[in-house]
C-alpha positions as CSV (number, residue, x, y, z in Angstrom):
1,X,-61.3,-21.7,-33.7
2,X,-60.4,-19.4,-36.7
3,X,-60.2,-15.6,-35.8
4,X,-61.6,-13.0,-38.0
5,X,-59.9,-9.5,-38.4
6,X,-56.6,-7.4,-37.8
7,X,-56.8,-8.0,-34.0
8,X,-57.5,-11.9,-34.4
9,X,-54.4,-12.6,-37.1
10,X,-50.8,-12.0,-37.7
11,X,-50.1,-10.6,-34.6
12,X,-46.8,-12.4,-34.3
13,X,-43.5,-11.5,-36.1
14,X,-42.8,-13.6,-39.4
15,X,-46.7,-14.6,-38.8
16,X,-47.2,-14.9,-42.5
17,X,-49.9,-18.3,-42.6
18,X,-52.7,-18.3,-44.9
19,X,-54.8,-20.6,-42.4
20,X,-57.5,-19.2,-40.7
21,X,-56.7,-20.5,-37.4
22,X,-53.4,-19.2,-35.5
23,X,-53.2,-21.5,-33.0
24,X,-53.4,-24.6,-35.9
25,X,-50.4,-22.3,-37.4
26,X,-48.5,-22.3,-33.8
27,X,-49.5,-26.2,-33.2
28,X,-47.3,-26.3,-36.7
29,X,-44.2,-24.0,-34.8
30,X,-44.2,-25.3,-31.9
31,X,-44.5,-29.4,-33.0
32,X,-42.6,-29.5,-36.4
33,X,-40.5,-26.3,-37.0
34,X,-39.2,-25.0,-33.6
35,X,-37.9,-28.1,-31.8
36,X,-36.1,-28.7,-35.1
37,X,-34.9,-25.1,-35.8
38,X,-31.0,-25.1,-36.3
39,X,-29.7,-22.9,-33.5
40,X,-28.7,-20.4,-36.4
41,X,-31.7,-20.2,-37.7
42,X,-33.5,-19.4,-33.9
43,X,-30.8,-16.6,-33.1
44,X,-31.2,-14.8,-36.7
45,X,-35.4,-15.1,-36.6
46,X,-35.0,-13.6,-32.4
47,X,-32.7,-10.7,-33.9
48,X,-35.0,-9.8,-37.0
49,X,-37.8,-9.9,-34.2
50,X,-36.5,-6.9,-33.1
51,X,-36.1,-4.6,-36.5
52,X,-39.0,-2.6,-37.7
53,X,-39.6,-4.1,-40.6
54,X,-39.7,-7.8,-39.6
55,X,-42.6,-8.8,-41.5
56,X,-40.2,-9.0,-44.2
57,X,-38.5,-11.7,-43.3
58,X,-39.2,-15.5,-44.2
59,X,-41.7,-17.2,-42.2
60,X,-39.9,-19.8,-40.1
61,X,-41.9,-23.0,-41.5
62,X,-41.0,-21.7,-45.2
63,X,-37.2,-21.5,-43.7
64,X,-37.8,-25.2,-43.1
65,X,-39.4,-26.2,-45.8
66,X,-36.5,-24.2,-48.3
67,X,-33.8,-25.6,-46.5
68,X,-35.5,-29.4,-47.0
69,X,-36.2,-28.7,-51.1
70,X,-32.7,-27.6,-51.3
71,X,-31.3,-30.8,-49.9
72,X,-33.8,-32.5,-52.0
73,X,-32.6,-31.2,-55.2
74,X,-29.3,-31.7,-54.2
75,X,-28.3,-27.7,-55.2
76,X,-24.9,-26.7,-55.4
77,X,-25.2,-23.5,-57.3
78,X,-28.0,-20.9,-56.0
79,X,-29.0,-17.2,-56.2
80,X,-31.5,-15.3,-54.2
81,X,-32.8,-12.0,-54.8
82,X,-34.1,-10.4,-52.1
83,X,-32.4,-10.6,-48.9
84,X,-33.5,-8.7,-46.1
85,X,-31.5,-10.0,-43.0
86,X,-30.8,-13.5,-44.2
87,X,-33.0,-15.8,-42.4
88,X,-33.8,-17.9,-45.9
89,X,-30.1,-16.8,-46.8
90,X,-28.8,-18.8,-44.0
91,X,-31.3,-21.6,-44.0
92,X,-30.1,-22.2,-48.0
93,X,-26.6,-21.9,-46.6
94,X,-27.3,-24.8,-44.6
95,X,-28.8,-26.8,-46.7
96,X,-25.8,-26.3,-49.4
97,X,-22.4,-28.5,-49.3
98,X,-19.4,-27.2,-48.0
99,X,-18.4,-25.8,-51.9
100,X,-22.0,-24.6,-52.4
101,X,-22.8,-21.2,-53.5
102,X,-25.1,-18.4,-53.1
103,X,-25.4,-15.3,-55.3
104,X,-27.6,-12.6,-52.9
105,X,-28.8,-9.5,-53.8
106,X,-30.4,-6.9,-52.1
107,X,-30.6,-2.9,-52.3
108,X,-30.1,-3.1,-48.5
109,X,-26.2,-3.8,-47.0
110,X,-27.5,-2.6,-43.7
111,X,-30.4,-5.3,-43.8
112,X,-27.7,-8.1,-44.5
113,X,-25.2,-7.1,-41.9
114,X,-27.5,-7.4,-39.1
115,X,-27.9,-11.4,-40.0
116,X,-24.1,-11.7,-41.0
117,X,-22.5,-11.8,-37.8
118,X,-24.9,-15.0,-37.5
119,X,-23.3,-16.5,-40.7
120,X,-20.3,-15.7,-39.9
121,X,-20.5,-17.5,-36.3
122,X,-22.2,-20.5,-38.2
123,X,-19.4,-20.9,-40.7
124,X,-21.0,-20.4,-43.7
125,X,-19.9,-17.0,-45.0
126,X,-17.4,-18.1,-47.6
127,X,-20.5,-20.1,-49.4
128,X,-22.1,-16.4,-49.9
129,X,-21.3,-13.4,-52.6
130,X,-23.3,-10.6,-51.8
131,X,-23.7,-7.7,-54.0
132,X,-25.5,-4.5,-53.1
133,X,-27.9,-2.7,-55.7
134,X,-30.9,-3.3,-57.9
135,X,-30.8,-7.3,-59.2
136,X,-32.2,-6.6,-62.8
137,X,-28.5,-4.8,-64.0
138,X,-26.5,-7.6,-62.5
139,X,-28.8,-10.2,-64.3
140,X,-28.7,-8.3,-67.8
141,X,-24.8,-8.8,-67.4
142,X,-24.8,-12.2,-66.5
143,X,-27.2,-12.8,-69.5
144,X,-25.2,-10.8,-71.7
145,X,-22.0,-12.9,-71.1
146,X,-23.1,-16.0,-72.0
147,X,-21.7,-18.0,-69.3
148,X,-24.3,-18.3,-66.7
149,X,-27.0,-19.9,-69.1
150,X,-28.3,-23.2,-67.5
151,X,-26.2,-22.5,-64.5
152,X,-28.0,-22.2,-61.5
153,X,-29.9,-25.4,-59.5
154,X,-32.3,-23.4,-57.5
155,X,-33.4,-19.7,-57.3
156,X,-34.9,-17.6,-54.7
157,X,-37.2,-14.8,-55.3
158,X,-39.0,-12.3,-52.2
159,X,-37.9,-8.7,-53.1
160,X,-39.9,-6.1,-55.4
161,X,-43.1,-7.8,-56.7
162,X,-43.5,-5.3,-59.4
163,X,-40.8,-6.4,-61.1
164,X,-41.0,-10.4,-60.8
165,X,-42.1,-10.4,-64.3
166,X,-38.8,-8.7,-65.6
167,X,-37.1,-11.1,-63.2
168,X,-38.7,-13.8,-64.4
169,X,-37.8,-12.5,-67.7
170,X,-34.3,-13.5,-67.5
171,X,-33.4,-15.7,-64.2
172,X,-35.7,-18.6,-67.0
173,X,-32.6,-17.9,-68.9
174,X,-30.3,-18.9,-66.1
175,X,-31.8,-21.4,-64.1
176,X,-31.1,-25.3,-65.2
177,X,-33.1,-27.0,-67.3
178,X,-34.5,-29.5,-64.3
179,X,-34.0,-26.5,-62.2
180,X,-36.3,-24.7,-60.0
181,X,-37.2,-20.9,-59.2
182,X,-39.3,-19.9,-56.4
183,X,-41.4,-17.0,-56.3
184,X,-42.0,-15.6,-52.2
185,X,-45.6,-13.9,-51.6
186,X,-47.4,-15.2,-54.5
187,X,-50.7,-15.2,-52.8
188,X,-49.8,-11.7,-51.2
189,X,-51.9,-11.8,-48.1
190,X,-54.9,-13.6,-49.3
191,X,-55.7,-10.4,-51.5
192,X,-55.3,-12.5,-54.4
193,X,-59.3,-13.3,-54.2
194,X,-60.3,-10.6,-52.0
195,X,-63.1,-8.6,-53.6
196,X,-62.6,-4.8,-55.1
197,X,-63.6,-2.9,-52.2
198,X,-61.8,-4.9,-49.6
199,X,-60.2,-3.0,-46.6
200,X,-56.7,-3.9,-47.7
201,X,-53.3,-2.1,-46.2
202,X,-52.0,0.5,-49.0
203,X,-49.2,-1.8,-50.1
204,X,-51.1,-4.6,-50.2
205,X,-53.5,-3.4,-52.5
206,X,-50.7,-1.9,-54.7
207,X,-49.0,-4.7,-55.3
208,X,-51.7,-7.0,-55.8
209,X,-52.2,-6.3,-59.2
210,X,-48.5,-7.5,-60.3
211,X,-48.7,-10.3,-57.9
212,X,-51.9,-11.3,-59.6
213,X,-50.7,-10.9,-63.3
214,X,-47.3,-13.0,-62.4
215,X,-49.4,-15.7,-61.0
216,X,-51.4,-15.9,-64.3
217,X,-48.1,-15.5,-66.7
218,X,-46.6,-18.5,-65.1
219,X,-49.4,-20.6,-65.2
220,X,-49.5,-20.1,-68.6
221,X,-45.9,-20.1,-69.5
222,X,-44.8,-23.6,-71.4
223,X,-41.1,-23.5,-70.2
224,X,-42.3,-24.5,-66.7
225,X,-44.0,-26.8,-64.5
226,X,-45.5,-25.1,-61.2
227,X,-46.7,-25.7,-58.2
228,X,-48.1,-23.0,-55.9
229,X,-48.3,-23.4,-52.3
230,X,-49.9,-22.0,-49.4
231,X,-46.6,-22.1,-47.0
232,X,-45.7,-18.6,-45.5
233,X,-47.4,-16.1,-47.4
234,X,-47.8,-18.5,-50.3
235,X,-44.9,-19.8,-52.4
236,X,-44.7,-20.7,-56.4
237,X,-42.1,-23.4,-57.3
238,X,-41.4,-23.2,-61.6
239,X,-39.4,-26.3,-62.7
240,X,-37.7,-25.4,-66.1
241,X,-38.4,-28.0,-68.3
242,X,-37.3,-26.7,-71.7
């Protein structure tokens, strides 16, 4: 049965689901992503339980579903902006070979370190740089030298929405040509068609508005195919195709 307000939905931690009905969205958990969760991935999603902010973190069906496109696309060379304690970190980490790499930013070491000692344990640390501070400098600089063009296979975005146009901007500059960017939050809590004088949370409704205008540049943006899907809290996929 689909429940109707605060007290009926997103009650659990990383609850991010669009669908109306929780117990369709834990039939999903508890058939397809749980029993198949890497150990890792189970410790890291338990500990981030626990921190105050843990709505932040990736959905555990969009961890799955990353760590599958990634093997998909076969990518070697990644960045993801937005980090928070490194549950998608970790399930990208996975999904890359041994020599695979991950550029992460976030403005939050603290964040990161709680998820590290998880990486670390896994083995995976030496596939990730991590660099503390605002993303839209360290992009400018990559841009600027000339050698990162076309470089990256896949990119992960889930950090300030009111900048994904400037980071848009210039990661279509550095992903591949065949390449894909994704875009976290892109239907932002179902506020994306809820009327003007809906009851939304303060931050929801602030950010709508940017969420709503990047939705509507990429659509129309020639450089990409898209595909926008309602996994987690809704998740855009741009292809670069020139």
């Amino acid at each position: 049965m689909a429940s109707n307000g605060e007290n009926g939905r997103h009650q659990q931690v990383g609850h991010k689901s669009l669908l109306q009905s929780d117990a369709l969205y834990q039939y999903i958990l508890e058939t397809s992503v749980y029993p198949r969760e890497p150990e890792p991935m189970k410790e890291l999603r338990e500990i981030t339980a626990k921190h105050p902010w843990n709505l932040m973190t990736t959905s555990a069906d969009e961890g799955q579903f990353l760590n599958m496109l990634l093997k998909l696309i076969n990518a070697k060379n990644t960045m993801e902006i937005g980090v928070f304690t490194g549950y998608s970190l970790l399930a990208t980490a996975m999904a890359l070979p041994d020599d695979g790499k991950i550029l992460a930013m976030d403005i939050n070491r603290d964040n990161y370190e709680i998820g590290l000692p998880v990486i670390e344990k896994a083995g995976l640390a030496h596939k990730i740089e991590f660099r503390e501070g605002p993303a839209l400098p360290v992009l400018d600089q990559m841009i600027e030298d000339g050698q990162y063009h076309g470089s990256y296979d896949f990119i992960f975005v889930d950090a300030d929405k009111d900048n994904y146009l400037n980071y848009h901007k210039r990661l279509i500059d550095l992903v591949k040509v065949g390449g894909l960017i994704g875009y976290d939050n892109t239907l932002w809590n179902g506020s994306v068609v809820a009327p003007p004088d809906a009851p939304l949370r303060k931050y929801v409704r602030y950010y709508r508005d940017f969420v709503l205008e990047l939705n509507k540049a990429l659509a129309a943006d020639p450089r990409i195919e898209i595909c926008q899907l309602p996994v987690g809290d809704g998740i855009t996929l741009c292809r670069r195709i020139s």
